[in-house]
N, C-alpha and C positions, 0 to 999 in steps of 0.2 A: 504494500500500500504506500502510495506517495502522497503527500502532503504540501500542496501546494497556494502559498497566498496569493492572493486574489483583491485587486483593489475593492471590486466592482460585489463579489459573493463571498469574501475574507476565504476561507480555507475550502480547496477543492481536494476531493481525494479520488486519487485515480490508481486501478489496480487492471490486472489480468491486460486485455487487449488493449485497453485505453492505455496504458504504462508504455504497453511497447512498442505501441505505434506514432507514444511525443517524439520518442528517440529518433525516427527514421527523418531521413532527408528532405522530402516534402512538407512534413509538419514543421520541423526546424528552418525552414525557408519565410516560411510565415513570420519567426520574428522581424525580418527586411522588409516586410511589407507593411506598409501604415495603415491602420484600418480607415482613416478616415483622408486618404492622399491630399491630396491640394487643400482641404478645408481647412488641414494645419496652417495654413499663409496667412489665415483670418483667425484663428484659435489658438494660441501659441501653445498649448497645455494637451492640446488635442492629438498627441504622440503615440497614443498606445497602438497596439499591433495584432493583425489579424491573428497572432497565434496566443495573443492573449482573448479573443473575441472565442477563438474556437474552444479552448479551454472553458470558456462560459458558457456556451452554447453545449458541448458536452456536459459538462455541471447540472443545466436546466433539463436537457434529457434525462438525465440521472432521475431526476427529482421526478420528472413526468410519467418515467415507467413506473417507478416505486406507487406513485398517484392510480394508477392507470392499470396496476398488479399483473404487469409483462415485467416477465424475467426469462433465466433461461439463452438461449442460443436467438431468439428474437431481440432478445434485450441487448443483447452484447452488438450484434448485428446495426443498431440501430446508434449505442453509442459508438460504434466507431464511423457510421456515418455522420455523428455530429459531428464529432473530432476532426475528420478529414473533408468537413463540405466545401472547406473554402480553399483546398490545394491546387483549385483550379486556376485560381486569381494570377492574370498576369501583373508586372511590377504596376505600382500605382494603382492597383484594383481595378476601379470601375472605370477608373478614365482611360483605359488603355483597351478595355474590353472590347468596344467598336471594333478596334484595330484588326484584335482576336480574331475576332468574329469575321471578319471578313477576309482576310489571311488564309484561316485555317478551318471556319465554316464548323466554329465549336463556344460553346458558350460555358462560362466557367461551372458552370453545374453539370458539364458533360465531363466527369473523371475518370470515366473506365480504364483509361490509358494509365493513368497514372497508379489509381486503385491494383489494379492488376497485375502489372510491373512491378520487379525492385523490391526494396526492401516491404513498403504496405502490403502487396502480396504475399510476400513469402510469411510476414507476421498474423496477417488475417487467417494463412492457411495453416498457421502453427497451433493457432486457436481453436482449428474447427469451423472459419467461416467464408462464405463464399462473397469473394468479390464482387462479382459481378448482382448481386445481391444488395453488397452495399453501396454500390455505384447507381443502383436504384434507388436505392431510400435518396443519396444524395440530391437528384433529380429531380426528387419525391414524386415517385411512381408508387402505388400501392396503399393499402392502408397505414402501414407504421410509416411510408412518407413521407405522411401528409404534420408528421411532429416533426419532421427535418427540413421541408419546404411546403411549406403551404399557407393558408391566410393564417392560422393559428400557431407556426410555427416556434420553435425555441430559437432559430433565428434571430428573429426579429422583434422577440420577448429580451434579447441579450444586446442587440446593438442599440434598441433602444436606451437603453439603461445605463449602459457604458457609454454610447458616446454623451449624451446630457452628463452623464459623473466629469469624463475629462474632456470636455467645452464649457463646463459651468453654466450650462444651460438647463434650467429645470423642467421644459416642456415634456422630456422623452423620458421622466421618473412615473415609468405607471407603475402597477402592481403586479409584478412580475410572479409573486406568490400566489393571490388570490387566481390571476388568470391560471397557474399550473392546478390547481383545486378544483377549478371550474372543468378543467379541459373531461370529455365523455365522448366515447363510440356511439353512434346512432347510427343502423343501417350501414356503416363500413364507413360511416364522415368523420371527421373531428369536431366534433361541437363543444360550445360551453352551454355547462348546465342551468336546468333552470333558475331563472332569477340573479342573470347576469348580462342583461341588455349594457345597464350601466359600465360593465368591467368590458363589454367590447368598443363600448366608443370610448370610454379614454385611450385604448388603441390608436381608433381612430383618430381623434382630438391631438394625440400624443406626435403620431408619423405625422401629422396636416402641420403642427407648431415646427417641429423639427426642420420639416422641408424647409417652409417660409425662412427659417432664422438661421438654419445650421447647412443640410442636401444644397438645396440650390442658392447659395448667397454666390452675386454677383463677383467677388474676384474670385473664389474657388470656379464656377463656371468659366471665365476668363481663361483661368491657369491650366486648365484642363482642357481647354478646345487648343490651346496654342501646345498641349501638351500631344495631343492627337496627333496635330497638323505635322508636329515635327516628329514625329514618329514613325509616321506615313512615310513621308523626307530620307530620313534612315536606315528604311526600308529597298525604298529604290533607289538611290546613290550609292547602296554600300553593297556587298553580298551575303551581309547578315540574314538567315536564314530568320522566317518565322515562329518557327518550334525554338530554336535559340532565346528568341525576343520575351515571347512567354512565359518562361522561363528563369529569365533576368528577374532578381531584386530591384525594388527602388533606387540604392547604389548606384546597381549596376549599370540601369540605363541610361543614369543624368551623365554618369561618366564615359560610355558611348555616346551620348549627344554631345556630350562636348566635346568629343578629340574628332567630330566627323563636321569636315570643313561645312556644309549644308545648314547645320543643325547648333554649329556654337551658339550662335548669339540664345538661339530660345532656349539653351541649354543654361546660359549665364541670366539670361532674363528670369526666368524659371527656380533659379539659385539664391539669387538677390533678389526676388519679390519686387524686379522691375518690369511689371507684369506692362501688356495693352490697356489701352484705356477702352471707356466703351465712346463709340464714336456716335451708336443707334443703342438706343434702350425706350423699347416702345413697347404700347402695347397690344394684343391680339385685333383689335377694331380694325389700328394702322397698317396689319399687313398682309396683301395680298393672300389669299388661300392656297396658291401652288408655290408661294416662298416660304408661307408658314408648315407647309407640309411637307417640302420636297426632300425628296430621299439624301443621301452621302454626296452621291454623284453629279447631283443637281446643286448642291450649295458649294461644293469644290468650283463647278464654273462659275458660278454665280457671283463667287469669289476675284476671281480671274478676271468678269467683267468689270465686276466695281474696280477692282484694283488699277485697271487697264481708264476705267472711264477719269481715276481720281489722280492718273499718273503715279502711281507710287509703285513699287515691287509687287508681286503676287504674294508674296509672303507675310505682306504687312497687311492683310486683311486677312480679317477669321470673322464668318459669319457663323453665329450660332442661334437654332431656331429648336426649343426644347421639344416638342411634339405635343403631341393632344394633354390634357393633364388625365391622371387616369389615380385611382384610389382602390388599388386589389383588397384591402381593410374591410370595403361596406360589404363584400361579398363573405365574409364571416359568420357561418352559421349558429343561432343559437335560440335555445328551448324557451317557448313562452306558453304559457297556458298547455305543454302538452305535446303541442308542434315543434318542426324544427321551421324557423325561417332564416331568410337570409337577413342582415343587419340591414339593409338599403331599402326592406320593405318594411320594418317595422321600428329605425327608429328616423325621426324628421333631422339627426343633425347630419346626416346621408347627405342632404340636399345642399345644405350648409356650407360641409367643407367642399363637395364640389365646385360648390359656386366662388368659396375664396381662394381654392386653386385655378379656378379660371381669371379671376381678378389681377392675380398676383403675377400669372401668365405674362413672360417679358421675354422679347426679340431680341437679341444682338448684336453687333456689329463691333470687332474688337481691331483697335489698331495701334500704333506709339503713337506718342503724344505729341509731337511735331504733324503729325498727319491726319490729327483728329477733322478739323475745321473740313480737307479736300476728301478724306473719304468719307462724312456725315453727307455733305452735299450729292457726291457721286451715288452713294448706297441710295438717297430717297427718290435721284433718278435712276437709276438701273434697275432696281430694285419693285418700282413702284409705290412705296409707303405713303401712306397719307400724314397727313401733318405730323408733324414731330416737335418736341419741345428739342431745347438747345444740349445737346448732350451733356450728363452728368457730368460732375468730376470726380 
């Protein structure tokens, strides 16, 4: 049994398969990774690390089978899917994901490769458990899953909580306890039990605050599109393989971006927190419907044009266009009078947070600040935007 502190849950204890698969090389790679990448630029405190996330997220499984009276070769199956959900994460986590995904046409919850391979595999198989099994649950495929991804997940019970502890923001302190009490099987779902309408919307309430203040604040979005953009860059100037990229710690890549002529400067920008300014920060009314929607491919040109219309490099434009706002939360099922509903139909703050993430909904247009003034101008014609106020500072 190991015994380990925990800011976030003070002592976690981990024994049998969970022990021996902190040891292996993909879990140990998660210290390199920031759980919360660029949002550190805005949160100075906000350091900790996806391998201290999965350590919690295995923790709250813990607690949820005990909850849940799954033990057994299911149980073990399932913590070691918490353990390992997030070895999928290329460096930077989420901002680099796109990249992933389009590269390699895998999303970080697709780990069989990893799961299977190497040290995890050989530890899962020394246990008695099958891989490809767990690489399920990671996915969350299945009944036991839908505790490792799904609306009710211990996910998103743990990154709540930890990131509001180290950003000093209170919004994402739900009840991390009551929700693992509440969680019950109905018909093969995950639901919370009767008489916990209330414990699913401060979920809701809790991801809706978090977004607003902490997920999407304007220089972490910033930091992150020009972190794409140079990545992209990286990519095709160098012969760095994709599976390579993947791969990379957060370390690793700033310091690949920096030694590759392409990629310095957003490397050094990126370093010192001498991020783009926003040139367009507008909002959803202002812009056109096939610029607010268009795919990767489409805002790379789009790019090109403004850049080309405003005279400046292609480089010094990053247009960033969030997409629809969406809230996986309201679709949360839970027992009322008897029934299972979904949260969206029976409780009215559904409609609510919808509506202030459509409010809050902002366009982008990022560039230095010597070329705010010609690419604001360029972007509202190329672009088409309706009125615009004077770019922020």
């Amino acid at each position: 049994m190991r015994a380990i502190k925990d800011s976030v849950h003070d002592y976690i204890e981990a024994d049998g398969v969970a022990a021996a698969l902190l040891d292996t090389e993909p879990v140990q790679r998660l210290r390199h990774i920031k759980q919360l990448s660029t949002i550190r630029l805005v949160y100075p405190s906000a350091n900790h690390t996806r391998f201290e996330h999965s350590l919690g997220v295995y923790h709250l499984a813990d607690r949820a089978l005990a909850h849940l009276d799954i033990s057994g070769t299911r149980a073990d199956t399932v913590r070691a899917a918490a353990l390992l959900h997030d070895i999928g994460h290329g460096p930077y986590g989420h901002q680099t994901e796109g990249i992933i995904q389009r590269r390699l046409d895998r999303h970080h919850d697709d780990v069989a490769h990893l799961v299977s391979n190497g040290e995890p595999g050989a530890v899962l198989a020394a246990h008695g458990l099958d891989p490809d099994r767990v690489a399920a649950l990671v996915a969350g495929h299945g009944k036991l899953g839908q505790l490792v991804a799904g609306e009710l997940d211990v996910d998103r019970m743990d990154y709540l909580v930890r990131d509001a502890h180290h950003t000093g923001v209170p919004y994402g302190t739900i009840d991390h306890g009551r929700l693992l009490r509440a969680l019950t099987f109905r018909d093969g779902d995950l639901v919370l039990a009767e008489g916990n309408v209330a414990t699913a919307e401060s979920v809701l309430v809790g991801r809706a605050l978090m977004n607003a203040t902490v997920y999407r604040h304007h220089v972490s979005r910033i930091a992150g599109a020009m972190l794409d953009r140079a990545s992209a860059r990286l990519l095709d100037t160098t012969d760095l393989d994709a599976e390579t990229f993947a791969r990379f710690t957060d370390a690793d890549l700033l310091a690949v971006l920096r030694d590759c002529p392409a990629t310095q400067d957003a490397a050094r920008r990126i370093r010192n927190r001498d991020l783009y300014k926003r040139a367009v920060w507008t909002e959803r009314d202002a812009v056109p419907d096939d610029v607010a929607t268009a795919d990767y491919r489409t805002v790379r040109d789009l790019e090109s044009q403004v850049a080309d219309a405003a005279g400046v490099p292609a480089t010094a434009v990053v247009i960033d266009t969030p997409g629809a706002p969406s809230m996986p939360e309201s679709s949360v099922r839970v027992t009322v009078n008897g029934d299972t509903r979904r949260l969206d139909e029976q409780s009215p703050l559904v409609d609510g947070m919808l509506a202030s993430q459509r409010a809050q909904w902002r366009f982008g247009v990022y560039t230095p600040d010597d070329h705010v003034p010609a690419v604001a101008a360029a972007a509202e014609r190329t672009l088409g935007l309706g009125p615009i106020d004077d770019p922020p500072a």
